[in-house]
C-alpha positions as CSV (number, residue, x, y, z in Angstrom):
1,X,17.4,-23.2,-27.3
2,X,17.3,-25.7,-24.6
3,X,14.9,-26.1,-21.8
4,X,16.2,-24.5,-18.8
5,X,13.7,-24.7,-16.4
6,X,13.0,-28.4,-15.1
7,X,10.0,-29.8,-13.9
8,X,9.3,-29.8,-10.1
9,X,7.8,-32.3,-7.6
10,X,4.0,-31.0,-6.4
11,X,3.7,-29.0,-3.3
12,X,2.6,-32.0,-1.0
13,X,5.2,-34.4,-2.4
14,X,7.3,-34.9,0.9
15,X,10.1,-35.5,-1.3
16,X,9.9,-32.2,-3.4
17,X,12.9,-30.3,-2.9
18,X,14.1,-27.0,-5.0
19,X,16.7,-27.6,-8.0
20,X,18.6,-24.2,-9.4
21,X,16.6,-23.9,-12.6
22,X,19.9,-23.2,-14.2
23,X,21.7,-26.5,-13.3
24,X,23.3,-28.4,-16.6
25,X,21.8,-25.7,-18.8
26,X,22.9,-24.2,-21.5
27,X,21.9,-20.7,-21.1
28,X,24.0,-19.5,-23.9
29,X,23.7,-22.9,-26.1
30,X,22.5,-20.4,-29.2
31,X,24.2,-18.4,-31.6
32,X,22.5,-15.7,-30.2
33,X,23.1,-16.9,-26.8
34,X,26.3,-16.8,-27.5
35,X,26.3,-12.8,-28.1
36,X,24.2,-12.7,-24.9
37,X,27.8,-14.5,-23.3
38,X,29.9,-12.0,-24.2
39,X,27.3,-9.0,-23.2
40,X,27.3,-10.4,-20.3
41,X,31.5,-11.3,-19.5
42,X,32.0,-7.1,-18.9
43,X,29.0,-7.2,-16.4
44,X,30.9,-9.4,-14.3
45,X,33.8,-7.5,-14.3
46,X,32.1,-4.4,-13.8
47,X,30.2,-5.9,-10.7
48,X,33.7,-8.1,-9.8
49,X,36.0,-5.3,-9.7
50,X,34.5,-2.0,-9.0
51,X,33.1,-0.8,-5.6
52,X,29.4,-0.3,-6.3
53,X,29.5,-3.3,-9.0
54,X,27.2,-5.6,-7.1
55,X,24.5,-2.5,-5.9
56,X,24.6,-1.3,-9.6
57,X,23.5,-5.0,-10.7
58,X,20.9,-4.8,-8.3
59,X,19.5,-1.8,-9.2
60,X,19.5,-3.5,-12.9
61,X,17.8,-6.3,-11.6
62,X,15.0,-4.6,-9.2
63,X,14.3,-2.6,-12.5
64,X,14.0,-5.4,-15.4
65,X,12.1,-8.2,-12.6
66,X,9.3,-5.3,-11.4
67,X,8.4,-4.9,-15.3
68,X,9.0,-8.7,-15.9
69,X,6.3,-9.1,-13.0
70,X,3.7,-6.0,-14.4
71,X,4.2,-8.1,-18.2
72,X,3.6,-11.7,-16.1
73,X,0.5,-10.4,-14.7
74,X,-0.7,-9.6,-18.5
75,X,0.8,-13.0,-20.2
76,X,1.1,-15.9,-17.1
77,X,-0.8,-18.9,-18.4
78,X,-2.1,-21.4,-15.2
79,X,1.4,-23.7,-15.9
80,X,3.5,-20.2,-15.2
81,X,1.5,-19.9,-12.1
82,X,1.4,-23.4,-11.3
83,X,5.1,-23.7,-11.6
84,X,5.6,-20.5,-9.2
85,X,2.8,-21.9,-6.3
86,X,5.6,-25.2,-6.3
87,X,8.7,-22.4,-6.0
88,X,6.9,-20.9,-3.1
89,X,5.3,-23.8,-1.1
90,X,9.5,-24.9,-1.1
91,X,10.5,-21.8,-0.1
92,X,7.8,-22.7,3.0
93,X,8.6,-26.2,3.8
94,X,12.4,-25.2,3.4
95,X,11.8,-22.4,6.0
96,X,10.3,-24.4,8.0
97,X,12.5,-27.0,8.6
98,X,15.5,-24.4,8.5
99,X,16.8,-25.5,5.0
100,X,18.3,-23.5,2.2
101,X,15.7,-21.2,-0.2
102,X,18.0,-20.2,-2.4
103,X,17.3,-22.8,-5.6
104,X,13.5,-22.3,-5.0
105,X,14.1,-18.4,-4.7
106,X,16.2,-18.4,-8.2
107,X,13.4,-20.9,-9.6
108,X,10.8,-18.6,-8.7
109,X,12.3,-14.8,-10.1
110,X,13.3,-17.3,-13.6
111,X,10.0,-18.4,-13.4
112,X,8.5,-14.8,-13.7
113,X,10.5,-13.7,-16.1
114,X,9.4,-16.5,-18.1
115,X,5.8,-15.9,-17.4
116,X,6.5,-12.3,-18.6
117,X,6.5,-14.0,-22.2
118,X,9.3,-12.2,-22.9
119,X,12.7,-14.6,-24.4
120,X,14.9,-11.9,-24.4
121,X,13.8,-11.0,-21.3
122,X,14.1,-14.2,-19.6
123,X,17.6,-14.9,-21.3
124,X,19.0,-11.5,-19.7
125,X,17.6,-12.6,-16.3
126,X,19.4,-15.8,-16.4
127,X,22.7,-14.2,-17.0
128,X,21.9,-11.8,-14.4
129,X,21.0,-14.5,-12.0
130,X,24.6,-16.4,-12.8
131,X,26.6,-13.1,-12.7
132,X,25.1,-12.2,-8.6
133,X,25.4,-16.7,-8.5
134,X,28.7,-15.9,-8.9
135,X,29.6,-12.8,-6.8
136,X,27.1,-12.9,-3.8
137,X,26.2,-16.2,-3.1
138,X,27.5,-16.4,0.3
139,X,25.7,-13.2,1.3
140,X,23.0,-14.5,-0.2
141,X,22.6,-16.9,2.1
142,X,23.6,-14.8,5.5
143,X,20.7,-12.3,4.3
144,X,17.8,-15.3,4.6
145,X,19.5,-17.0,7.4
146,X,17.6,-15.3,10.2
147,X,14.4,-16.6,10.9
148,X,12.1,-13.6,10.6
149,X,13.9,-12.7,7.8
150,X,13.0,-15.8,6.2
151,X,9.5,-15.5,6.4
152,X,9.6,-11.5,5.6
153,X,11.1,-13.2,2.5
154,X,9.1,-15.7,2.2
155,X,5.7,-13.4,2.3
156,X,7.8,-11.0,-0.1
157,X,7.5,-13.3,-2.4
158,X,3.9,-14.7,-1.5
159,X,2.8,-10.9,-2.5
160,X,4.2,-11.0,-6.1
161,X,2.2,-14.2,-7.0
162,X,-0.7,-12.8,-5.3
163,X,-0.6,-9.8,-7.5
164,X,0.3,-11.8,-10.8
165,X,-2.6,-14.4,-10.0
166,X,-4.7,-11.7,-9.3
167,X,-4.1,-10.3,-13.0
168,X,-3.2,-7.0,-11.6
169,X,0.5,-5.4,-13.0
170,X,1.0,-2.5,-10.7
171,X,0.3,-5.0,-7.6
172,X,2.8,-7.7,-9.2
173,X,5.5,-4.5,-9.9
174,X,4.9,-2.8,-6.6
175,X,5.6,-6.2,-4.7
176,X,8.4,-7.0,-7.0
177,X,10.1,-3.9,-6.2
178,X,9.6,-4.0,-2.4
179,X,10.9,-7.3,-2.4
180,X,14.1,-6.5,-4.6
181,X,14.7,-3.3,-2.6
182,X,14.7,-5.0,0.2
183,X,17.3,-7.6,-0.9
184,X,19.0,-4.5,-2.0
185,X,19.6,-2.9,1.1
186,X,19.8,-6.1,2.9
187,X,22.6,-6.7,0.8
188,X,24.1,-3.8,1.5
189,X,23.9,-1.4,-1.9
190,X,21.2,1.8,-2.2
């Protein structure tokens, strides 16, 4: 399996910008990887060409991160945490200077489901991540575009490393969920 999610610059590196944790990797590099590819090909249909697809993807995804965020509050080791305080202190600077968070925001759900010490796990969220890449991108970007939106969702996600450095699951899931709810209905599905 190959390394998918690369090293960023420190917090007060003036040069530290976000990278998609996904760019040049091979998230389906494995045989088993490989079955995860074609699980994955009828998910994007579904979401591409029916009405709800995108909301029902959502609702998929609000589910499996508020769990992968109650198991990252059990497993996280410091570097999980570590690597999370860098996603976030980008999302900052990069709302502050009115910049894009969308590769520090992608970096930081990856990084939770890979804190949840769960592989199977953080494989599915990858392919999850590429499938809404894919469909909502643009939207993506209009939802964090106004300011007080950006820091609501900059504090949304301030709130699920609070609760996964305080070592308390329910606080991790419960922010988890607000957040992904919120992107949810921001979004426009439930």
């Amino acid at each position: 399996m190959s390394a998918r999610i690369p090293p960023q610059p420190g917090p007060d590196d003036p040069t530290a910008r976000a990278e998609d944790p996904r760019d040049g990797a091979e998230i389906f590099s494995s045989e088993a990887g490989r079955g995860l590819e074609e699980f994955f090909r009828p998910l994007l249909a579904i979401a591409e060409f029916t009405e709800d697809g995108v909301s029902h993807l959502l609702e998929v995804r609000k589910v499996l991160e508020a769990e992968a965020a109650w198991l990252a509050a059990l497993r996280a080791e410091e570097h999980h945490l570590s690597a999370l305080r860098k996603d976030l202190a980008v999302m900052e600077r990069a709302v502050e200077a009115g910049g894009a968070v969308d590769a520090a925001d992608a970096g930081f759900h990856l990084h939770v489901a890979e804190a949840s010490g769960n592989p199977l796990l953080e494989r599915i969220m990858d392919g999850i991540f590429a499938v809404l890449d894919e469909l909502v991108r643009p939207g993506r970007q209009e939802m964090v575009s106004a300011d007080d939106k950006r820091q609501s969702f900059v504090e949304q996600h301030r709130e699920v490393l609070e609760g996964l450095e305080a070592r308390d699951p329910e606080r991790a899931r419960q922010a988890m969920y607000v957040h992904l709810a919120l992107v949810e209905r921001e979004s426009g599905g439930s």
